[in-house]
C-alpha positions in Angstrom: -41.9 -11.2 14.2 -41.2 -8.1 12.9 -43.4 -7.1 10.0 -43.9 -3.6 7.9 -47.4 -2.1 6.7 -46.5 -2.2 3.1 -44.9 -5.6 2.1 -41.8 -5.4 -1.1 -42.6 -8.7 -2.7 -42.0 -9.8 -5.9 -45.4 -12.6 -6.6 -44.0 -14.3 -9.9 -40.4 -14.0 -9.6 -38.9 -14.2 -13.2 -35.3 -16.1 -14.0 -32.0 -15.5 -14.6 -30.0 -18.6 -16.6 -25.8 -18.0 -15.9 -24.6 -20.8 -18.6 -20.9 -22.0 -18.0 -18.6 -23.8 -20.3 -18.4 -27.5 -19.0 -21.1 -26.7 -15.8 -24.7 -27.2 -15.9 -26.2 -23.4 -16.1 -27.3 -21.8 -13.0 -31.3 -20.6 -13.3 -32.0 -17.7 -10.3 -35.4 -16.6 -9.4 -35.1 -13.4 -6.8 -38.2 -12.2 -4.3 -37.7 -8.9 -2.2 -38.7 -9.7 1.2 -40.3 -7.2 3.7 -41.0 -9.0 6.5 -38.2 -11.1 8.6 -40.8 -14.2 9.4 -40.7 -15.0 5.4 -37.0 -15.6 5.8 -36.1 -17.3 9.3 -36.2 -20.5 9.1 -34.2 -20.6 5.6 -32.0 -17.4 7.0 -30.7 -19.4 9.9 -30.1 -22.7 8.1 -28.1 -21.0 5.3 -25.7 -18.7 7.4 -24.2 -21.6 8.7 -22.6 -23.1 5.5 -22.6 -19.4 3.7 -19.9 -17.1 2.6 -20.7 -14.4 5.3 -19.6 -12.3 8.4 -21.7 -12.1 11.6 -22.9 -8.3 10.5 -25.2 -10.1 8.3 -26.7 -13.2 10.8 -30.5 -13.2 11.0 -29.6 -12.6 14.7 -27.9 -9.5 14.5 -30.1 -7.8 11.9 -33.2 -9.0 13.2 -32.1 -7.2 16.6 -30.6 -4.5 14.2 -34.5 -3.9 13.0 -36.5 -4.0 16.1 -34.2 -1.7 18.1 -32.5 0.9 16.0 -34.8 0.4 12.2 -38.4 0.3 13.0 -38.0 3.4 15.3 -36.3 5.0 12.7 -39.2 4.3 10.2 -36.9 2.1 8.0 -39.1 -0.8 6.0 -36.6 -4.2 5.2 -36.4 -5.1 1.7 -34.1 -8.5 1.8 -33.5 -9.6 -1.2 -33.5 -13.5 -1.7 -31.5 -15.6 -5.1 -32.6 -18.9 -5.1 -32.1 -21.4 -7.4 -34.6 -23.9 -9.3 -34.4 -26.2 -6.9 -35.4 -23.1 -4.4 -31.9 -23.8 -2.6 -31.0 -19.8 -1.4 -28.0 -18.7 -3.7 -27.4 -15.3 -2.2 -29.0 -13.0 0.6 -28.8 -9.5 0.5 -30.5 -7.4 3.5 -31.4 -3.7 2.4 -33.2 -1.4 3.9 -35.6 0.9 2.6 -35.4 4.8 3.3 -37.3 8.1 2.4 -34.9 10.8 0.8 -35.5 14.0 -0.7 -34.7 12.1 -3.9 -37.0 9.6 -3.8 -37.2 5.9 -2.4 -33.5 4.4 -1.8 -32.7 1.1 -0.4 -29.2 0.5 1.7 -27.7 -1.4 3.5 -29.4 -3.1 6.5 -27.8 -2.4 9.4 -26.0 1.1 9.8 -24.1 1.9 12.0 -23.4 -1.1 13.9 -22.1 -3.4 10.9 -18.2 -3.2 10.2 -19.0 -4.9 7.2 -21.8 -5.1 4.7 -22.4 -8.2 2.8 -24.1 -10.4 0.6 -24.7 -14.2 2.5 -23.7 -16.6 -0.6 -24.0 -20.5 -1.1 -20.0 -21.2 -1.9 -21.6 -22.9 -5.6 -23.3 -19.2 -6.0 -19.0 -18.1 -6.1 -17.6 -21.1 -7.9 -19.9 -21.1 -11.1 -20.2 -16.7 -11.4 -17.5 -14.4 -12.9 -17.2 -11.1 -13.1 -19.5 -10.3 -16.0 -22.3 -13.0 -14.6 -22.4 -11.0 -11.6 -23.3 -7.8 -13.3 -25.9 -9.9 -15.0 -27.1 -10.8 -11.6 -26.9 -7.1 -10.2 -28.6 -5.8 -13.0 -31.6 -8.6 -12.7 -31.6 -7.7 -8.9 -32.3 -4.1 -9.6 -35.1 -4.8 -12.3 -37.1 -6.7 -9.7 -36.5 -4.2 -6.8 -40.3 -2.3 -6.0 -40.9 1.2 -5.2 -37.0 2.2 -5.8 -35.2 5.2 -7.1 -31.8 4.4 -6.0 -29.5 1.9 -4.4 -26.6 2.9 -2.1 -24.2 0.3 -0.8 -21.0 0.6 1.2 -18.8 -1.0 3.4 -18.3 -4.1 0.6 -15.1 -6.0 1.6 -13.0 -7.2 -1.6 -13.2 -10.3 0.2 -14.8 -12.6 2.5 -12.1 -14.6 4.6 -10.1 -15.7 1.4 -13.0 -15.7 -1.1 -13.4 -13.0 -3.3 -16.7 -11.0 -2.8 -18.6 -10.9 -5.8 -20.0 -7.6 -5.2 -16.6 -5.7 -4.9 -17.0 -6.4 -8.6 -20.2 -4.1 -8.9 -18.9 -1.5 -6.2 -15.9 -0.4 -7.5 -15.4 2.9 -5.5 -13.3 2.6 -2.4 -14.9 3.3 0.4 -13.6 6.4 2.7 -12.8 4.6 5.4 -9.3 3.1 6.2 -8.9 -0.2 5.4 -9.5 -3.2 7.6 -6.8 -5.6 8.7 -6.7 -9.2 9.6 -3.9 -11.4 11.0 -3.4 -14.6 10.4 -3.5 -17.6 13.7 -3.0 -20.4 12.0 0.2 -22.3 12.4 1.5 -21.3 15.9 1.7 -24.1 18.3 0.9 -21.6 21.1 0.5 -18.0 22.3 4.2 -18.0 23.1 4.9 -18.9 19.5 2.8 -16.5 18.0 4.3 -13.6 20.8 7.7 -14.7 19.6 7.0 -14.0 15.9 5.3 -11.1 15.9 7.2 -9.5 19.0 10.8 -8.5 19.3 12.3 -9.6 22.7 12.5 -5.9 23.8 8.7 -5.3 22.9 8.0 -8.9 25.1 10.1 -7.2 28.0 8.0 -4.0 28.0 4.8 -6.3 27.4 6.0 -8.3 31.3 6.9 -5.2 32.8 3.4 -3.8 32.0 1.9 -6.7 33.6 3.8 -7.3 36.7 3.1 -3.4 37.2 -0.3 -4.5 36.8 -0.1 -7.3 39.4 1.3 -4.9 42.0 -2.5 -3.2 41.9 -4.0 -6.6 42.9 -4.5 -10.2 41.5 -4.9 -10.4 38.0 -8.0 -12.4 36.6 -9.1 -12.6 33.0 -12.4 -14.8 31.9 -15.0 -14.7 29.1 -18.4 -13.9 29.9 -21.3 -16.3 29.1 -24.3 -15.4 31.6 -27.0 -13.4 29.2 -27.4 -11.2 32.3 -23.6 -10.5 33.2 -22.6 -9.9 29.4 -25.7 -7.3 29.4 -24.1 -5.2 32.7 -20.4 -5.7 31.2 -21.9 -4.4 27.7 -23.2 -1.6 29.7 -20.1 -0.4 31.1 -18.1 -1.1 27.9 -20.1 1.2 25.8 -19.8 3.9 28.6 -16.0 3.5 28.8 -16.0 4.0 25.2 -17.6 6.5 24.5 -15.8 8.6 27.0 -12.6 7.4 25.0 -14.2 8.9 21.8 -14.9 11.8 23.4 -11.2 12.8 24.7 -10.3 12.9 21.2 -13.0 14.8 20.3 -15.3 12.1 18.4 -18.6 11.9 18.7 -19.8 7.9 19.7 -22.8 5.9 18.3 -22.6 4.1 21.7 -24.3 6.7 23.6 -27.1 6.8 21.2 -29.9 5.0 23.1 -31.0 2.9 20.4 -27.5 1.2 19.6 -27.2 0.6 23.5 -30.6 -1.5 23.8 -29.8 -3.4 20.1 -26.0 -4.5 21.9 -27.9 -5.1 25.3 -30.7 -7.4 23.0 -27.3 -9.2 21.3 -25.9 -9.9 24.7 -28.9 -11.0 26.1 -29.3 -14.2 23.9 -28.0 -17.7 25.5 -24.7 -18.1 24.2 -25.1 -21.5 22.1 -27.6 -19.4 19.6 -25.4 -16.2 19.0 -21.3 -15.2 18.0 -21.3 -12.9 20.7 -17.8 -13.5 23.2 -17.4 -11.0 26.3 -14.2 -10.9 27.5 -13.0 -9.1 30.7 -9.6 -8.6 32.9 -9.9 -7.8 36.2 -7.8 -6.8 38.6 -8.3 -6.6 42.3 -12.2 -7.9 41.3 -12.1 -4.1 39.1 -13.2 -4.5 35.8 -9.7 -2.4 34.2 -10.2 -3.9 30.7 -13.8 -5.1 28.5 -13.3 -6.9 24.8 -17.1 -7.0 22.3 -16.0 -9.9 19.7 -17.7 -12.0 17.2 -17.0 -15.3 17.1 -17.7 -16.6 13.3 -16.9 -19.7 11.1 -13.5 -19.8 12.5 -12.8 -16.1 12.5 -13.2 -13.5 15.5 -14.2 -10.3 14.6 -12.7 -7.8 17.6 -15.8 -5.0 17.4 -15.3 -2.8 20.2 -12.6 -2.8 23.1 -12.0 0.0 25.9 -10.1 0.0 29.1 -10.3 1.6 32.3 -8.2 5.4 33.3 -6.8 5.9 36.6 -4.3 4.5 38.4 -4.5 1.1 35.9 -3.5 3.0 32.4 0.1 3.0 33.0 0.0 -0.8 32.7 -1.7 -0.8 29.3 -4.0 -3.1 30.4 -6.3 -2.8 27.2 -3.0 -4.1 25.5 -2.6 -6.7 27.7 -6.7 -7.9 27.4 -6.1 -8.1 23.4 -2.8 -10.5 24.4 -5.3 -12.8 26.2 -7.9 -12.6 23.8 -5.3 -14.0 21.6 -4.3 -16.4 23.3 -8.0 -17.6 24.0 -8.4 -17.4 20.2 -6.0 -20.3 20.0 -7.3 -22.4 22.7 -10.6 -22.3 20.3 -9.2 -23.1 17.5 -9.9 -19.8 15.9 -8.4 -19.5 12.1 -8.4 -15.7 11.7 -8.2 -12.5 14.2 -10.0 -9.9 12.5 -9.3 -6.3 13.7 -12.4 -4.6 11.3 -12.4 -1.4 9.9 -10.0 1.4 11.3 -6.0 2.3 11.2 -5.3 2.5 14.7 -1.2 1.5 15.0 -2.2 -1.7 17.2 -3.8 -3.2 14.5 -1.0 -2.5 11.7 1.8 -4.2 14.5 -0.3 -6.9 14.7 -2.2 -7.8 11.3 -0.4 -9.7 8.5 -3.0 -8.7 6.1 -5.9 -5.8 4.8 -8.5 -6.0 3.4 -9.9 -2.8 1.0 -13.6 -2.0 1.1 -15.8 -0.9 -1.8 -18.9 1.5 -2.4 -21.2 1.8 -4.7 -24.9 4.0 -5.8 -26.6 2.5 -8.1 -30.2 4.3 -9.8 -33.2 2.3 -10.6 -35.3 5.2 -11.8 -34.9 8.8 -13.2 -35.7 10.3 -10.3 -32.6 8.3 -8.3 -30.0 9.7 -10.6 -30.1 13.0 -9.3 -29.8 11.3 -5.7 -26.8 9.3 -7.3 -25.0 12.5 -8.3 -25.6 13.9 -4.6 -24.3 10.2 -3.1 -21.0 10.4 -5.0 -20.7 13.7 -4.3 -21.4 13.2 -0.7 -18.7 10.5 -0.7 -16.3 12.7 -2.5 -16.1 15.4 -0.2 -15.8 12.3 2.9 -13.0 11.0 1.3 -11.5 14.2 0.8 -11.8 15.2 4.5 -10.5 12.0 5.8 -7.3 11.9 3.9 -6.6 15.2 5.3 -5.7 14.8 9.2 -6.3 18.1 9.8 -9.3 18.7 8.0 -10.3 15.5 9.4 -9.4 16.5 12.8 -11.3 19.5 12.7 -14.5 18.0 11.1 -14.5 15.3 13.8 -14.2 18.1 16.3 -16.8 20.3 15.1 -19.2 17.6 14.3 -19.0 16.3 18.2 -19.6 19.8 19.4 -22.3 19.8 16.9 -23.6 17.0 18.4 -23.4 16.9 21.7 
């Protein structure tokens, strides 16, 4: 398992009592974690009743560490809220980092997390308010070891339909566009849900695109669950896309080397213990169009999709893999089709729904609120540059070039 030299423990954690008019109080002991083996057992049982997305799964953040972290000389610091019955209330996986500023902690999983998150026992959300949960923040924070400064982003103001508690404690929107969601819930079939969100010209173009398809060869679309197939399909995915980023002059984190072998490690797990679905349409036996979701408590998270050039773009057929994904979604029973962070037009035709997403820098010490001056400032001038298009454009240009 994977371990650091210096371990983050708190020994005698002290309590937190949250009274509530006409509820029994709620006592909280918190320990800082720095080693995964502490947590696994109680990590895997509680992410499947908990408030949480898949960025956060002991899986995925486990994986997170040992390919892209550790290298990287990050130390965990997962911070665990139990209550006094030692039932976990909230999880919150940080990382630990060396600055010029000192010691900061943040988030635990950059950059392959869409979403950052607490994991939180439902009761944690019913009994807590706005003003408990600064409490809570503020008793996290006393017990956090060897830290100047606390920097999180990516916070969604909510979870599914449940408000996030921390987008009450980061109250800076993030830089990012927002991320969008839509709604499968009610639609007796893919035809239904084509018809609602489709005009009858848009479902013309939509056949037209496929029988051009067809005339390329016979058209076969599947999900992928062999550890070994969804590790070559992976492969080629990340490829294709990054050669997508790169026409428009953006630089990828797929072709870094260490996010390759984490998604290769994700894929390589037997389907029953991960989220992971691989979808792929073929035609002609060509692989023309790759889908990377998450499949999680009834919502899939659509993380990175890419299509092949040639003679098979005119037939959209990355457009026509999403329709299929779709449609396999409601085979499954899925609840939710969640497009995750970005503003690309597909996703505002599609989505019924966004979602905003929060930052926040928090200092601990002295020392960490010169580092929280540079943060905001840092996220200041981001903001700035990405609600510009052309500054945007240019940045996105030069730092590829950069780079490269």
């Amino acid at each position: 398992m994977a371990s650091t030299d210096r371990k983050h423990d708190v020994d005698t954690p002290k309590e937190l009592v949250l009274p509530r008019n006409g509820q029994t109080p709620l006592t909280l002991a918190v320990t800082v974690h720095g080693d995964f083996s502490d947590l696994k057992s109680d990590w895997e049982i509680f992410e499947k009743t908990a408030v949480s997305t898949p960025f956060q799964s002991y899986s995925w953040l486990y994986n997170w560490y040992e390919n892209i972290g550790k290298p990287a000389g990050e130390e965990p610091a997962i911070v665990a809220l139990r209550d006094d019955q030692q039932q976990l209330m909230m999880l919150l996986a940080l990382s630990r980092v060396q600055t010029p500023v000192g010691n900061m902690l943040v988030d635990m999983g950059q950059p392959v997390c869409d979403y950052h998150a607490p994991l939180y026992a439902l009761r944690f959300i019913e009994h807590i308010d706005a003003e408990m949960m600064h409490e809570v923040w503020a008793f996290i924070l006393n017990a956090l070891p060897d830290t100047d400064l606390v920097s999180l982003a990516k916070q969604p103001e909510t979870l599914g339909k449940i408000h996030n508690p921390m987008a009450w404690i980061c109250k800076k929107a993030y830089f990012t566009p927002n991320s969008y969601q839509m709604s499968m819930a009610g639609y007796e079939d893919w035809h239904d849900l084509l018809a609602t969100k489709r005009s009858g010209k848009a479902r013309s173009r939509m056949n037209g695109k496929r029988n051009k398809l067809a005339k390329l060869g016979e058209i076969d679309f599947r999900a992928v669950t062999e550890p070994a197939e969804r590790v070559e399909l992976a492969e080629k995915l990340l490829s294709m896309k990054t050669a997508d980023l790169a026409r428009t002059g953006k630089n990828s984190i797929f072709k870094d080397p260490k996010v390759r072998a984490f998604l290769k490690a994700i894929c390589n797990q037997e389907p029953e213990n991960d989220a992971v679905v691989l979808h792929v349409l073929t035609c002609a036996g060509t692989e023309v169009a790759i889908t990377f979701s998450l499949n999680w408590q009834h919502t899939i998270y659509y993380y990175i999709a890419s299509y092949e050039r040639g003679p098979y773009e005119r037939s959209s057929p990355g457009a026509l893999a999403l329709c299929r994904v779709f449609e396999w979604c409601l085979s499954e029973n899925v609840n939710t089709f969640d497009f995750t962070i970005g503003d690309e037009a597909y996703k505002l035709e599609w989505s019924d729904k966004s979602t905003r997403l929060f930052c926040g820098t928090f200092a601990v010490t002295v020392k960490g609120h010169v580092g929280e001056r540079l943060e905001a400032a840092k996220l200041s001038l981001k903001h700035t540059i990405k609600s510009s298009p052309i500054m945007y454009k240019v940045a996105s240009r030069l730092l590829y070039h950069i780079r490269s």
